[in-house]
N, C-alpha and C positions, 0 to 999 in steps of 0.2 A: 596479475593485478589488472582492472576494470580500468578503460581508459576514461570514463567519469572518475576514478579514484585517482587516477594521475591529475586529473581533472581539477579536481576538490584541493588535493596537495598543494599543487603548483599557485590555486588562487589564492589558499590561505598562506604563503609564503612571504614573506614581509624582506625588504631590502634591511640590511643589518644597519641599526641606528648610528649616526655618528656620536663622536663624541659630545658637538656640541650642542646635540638633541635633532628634531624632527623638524624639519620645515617643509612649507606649503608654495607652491607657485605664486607669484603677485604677490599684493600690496597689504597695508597692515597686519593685524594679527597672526595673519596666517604666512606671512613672512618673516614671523620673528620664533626663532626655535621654541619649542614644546618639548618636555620630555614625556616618560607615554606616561609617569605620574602622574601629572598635570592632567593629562589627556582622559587618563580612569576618573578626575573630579570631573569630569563633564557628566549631565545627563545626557540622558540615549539624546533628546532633543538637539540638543546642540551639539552631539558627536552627530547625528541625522543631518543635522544644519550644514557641516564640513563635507561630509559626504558629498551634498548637493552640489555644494558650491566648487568645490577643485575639480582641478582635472583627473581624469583617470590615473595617469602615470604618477602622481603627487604619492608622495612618500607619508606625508601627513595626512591624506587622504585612506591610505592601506593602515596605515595602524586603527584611525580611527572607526575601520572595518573592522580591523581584527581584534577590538576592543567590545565591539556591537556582536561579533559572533561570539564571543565567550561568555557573554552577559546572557546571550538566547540559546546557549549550546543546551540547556535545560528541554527544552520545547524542542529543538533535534531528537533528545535521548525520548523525550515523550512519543515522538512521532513514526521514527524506528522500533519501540516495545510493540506495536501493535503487528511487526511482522515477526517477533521471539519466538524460536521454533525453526523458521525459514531455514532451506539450507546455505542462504547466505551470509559471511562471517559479520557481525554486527558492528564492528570496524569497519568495515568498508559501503554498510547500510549509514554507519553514520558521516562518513567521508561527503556520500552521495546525499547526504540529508543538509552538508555543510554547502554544498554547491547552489541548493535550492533557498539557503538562507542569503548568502551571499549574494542571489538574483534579487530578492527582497530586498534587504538591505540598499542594493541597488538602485533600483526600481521604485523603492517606496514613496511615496505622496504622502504628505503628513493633511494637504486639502481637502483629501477624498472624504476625511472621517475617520477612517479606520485606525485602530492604536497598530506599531508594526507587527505586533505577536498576532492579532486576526489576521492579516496583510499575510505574514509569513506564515502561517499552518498549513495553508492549500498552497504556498509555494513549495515547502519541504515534503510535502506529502505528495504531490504531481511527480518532483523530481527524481522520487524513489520509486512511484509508480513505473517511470518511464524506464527506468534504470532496468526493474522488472521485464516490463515489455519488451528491450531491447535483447533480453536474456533468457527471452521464455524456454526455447528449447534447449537450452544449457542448462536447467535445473535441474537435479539429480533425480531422473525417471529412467527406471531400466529401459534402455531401449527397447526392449518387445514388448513391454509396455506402451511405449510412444508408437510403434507399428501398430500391435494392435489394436491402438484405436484409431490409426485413420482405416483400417479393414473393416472394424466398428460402424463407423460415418457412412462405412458404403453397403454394409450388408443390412444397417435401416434404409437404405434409401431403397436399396432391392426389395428388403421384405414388404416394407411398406405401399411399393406399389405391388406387387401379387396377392397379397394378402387383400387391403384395401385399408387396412389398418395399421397402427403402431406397432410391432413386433413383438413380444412378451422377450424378456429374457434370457426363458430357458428356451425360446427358439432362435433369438441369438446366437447363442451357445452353440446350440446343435449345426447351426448352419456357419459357423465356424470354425469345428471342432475344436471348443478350450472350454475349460474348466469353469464354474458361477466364480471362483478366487480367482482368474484370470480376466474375468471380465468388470469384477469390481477392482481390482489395478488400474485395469482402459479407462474408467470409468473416475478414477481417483488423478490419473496423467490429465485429464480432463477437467479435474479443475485448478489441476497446478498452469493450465495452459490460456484458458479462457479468461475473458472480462466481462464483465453484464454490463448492461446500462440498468442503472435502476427503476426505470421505467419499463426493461423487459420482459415480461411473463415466463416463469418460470418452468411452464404446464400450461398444455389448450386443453384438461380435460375435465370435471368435474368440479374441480374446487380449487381455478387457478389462483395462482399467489404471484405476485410482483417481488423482486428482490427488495427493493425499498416498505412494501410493506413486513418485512419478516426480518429488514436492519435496522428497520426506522429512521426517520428525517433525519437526513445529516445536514450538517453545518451549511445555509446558507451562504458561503463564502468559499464551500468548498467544492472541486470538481464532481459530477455526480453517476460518477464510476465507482464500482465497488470493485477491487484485484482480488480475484480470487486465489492469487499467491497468500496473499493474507488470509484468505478461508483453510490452505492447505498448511500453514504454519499451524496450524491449530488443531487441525483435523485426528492427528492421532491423541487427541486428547480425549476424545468420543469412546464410550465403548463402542465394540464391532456391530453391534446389532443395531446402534444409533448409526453408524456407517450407511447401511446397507441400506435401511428404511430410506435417509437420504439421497444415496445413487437411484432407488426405486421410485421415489417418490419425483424427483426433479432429474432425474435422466431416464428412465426408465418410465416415464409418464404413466406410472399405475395411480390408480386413486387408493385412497386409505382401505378401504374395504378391500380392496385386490389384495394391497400388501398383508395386511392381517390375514386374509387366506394363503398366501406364501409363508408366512412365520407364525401360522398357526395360534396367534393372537385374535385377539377384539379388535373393532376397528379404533373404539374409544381408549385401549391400549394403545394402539397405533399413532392418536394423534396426543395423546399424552407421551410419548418418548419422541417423536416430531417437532412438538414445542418444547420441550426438555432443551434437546439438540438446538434446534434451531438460537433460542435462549443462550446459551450457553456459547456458540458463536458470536450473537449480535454483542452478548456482554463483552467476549473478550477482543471483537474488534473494533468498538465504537467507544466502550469505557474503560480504556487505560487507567491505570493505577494513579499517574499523577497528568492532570490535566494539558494541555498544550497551549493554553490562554496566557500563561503567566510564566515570566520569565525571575519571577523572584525567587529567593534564595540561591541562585547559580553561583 
């Protein structure tokens, strides 16, 4: 178990109620018992309001957290679907997704503007990020996979300067003796490991692409990293040849016309199953099935 998941448990843990209900530190209202009845007729606002105002250790204070997480645990489940696939247990993606609400919850300013479900989307979606990051090389990549691609990293950097160019990847291959299905493994460990920025160009060659232009604008509110753990949750959804084009295309820095001479296609085939692929990614990481804005019906 994830010491974010110990994490996430331990804060949604609630001191066991007394009998004679819930009380809060100090003076009026928040000094006279509640039970967590009472407590679920509050709107989020005035459950927000208690938040602000107790102390952290206040007992009236944690329920009226733990009443604001289950109301938004909707918007978790939203936010964890966009990594389904991962090989991480989705328990524990939502554990990590509970911990990033709870900063929100937190943290929220009802001044700033924002309603808490905008406030909260790039908090839960950071927290899972980071959860990632912190676990990168413990995703489930064969190890000789994960060798050879830093063998990878170093025998472009050699070709590339003898040559005076980008490597092709049957000479890759050859100058590391493995296999073109050994090298598209290296090459797939590569982006279960990686993060872009989406302002990073994906290719110097011919007809470069920005990640953000081929996921499209995301949410002003939201960090603007794209986790390519999330790209590899999805990746075997591709057929193999939509695979391939992709490693070639944006690791393999061939232009559409190279690849279509590699696979013996048209170039305009080429950038028809590119934007297929590409498509078919942006959908399933940016349009989740149920939206992350709205915490209704939970």
């Amino acid at each position: 178990m994830t010491q974010a998941t110990h994490r996430a448990r331990a804060s949604r843990t609630l001191a066991a109620e007394p009998s004679s209900g819930i009380t809060g530190s100090g003076t009026g209202d928040d000094a006279v018992p509640w039970s967590r009845a009472q407590l679920k007729e509050l709107s989020d606002n005035e459950l927000l309001a208690k938040v602000r105002a107790l102390p952290r250790d206040s007992e009236l204070r944690a329920a009226a957290c733990e009443i604001l997480v289950e109301r938004y645990a909707k918007l978790v489940r939203s936010c964890v679907r966009q990594y389904r696939g991962s090989p991480e247990p989705t328990e524990d993606l939502m554990q990590v997704g509970y911990v990033g609400l709870l900063k929100a919850i937190n943290n929220y300013d009802p001044e700033v503007g924002d309603s808490l479900s905008a406030y909260a989307q790039p908090c839960v979606s950071g927290e899972i990020k980071r959860h990632f990051r912190d676990k990168r090389w413990q995703i489930h990549v064969r190890r000789s996979a994960q060798e050879l691609l830093l063998e990878l990293r170093k025998a472009n950097e050699e070709l590339t300067q003898q040559l005076g160019r980008a490597p092709a990847e049957d000479e890759l291959a050859e100058r590391l003796g493995v296999s073109q299905d050994d090298m598209l493994e290296a090459r797939q460990a590569d982006l279960v490991f990686s993060t872009y920025s989406l302002d990073a160009p994906l290719s110097d060659r011919d007809d470069p692409a920005l990640l953000a232009d081929i996921l499209g604008d995301d949410d002003p509110g939201v960090s603007h990293t794209i986790d390519m753990e999330a790209v590899n949750a999805h990746w075997d959804e591709l057929p193999e040849r939509e695979q391939r084009i992709l490693v070639m295309r944006f690791y393999g820095n061939l232009t559409q016309t190279e690849i279509g001479e590699r696979l013996g296609i048209s170039q305009m085939h080429v950038s028809r199953l590119l934007a297929r692929a590409l498509a078919h990614l942006r959908n399933r990481l940016l349009d989740p099935a149920e939206p992350c804005d709205s915490p209704a019906a939970v």
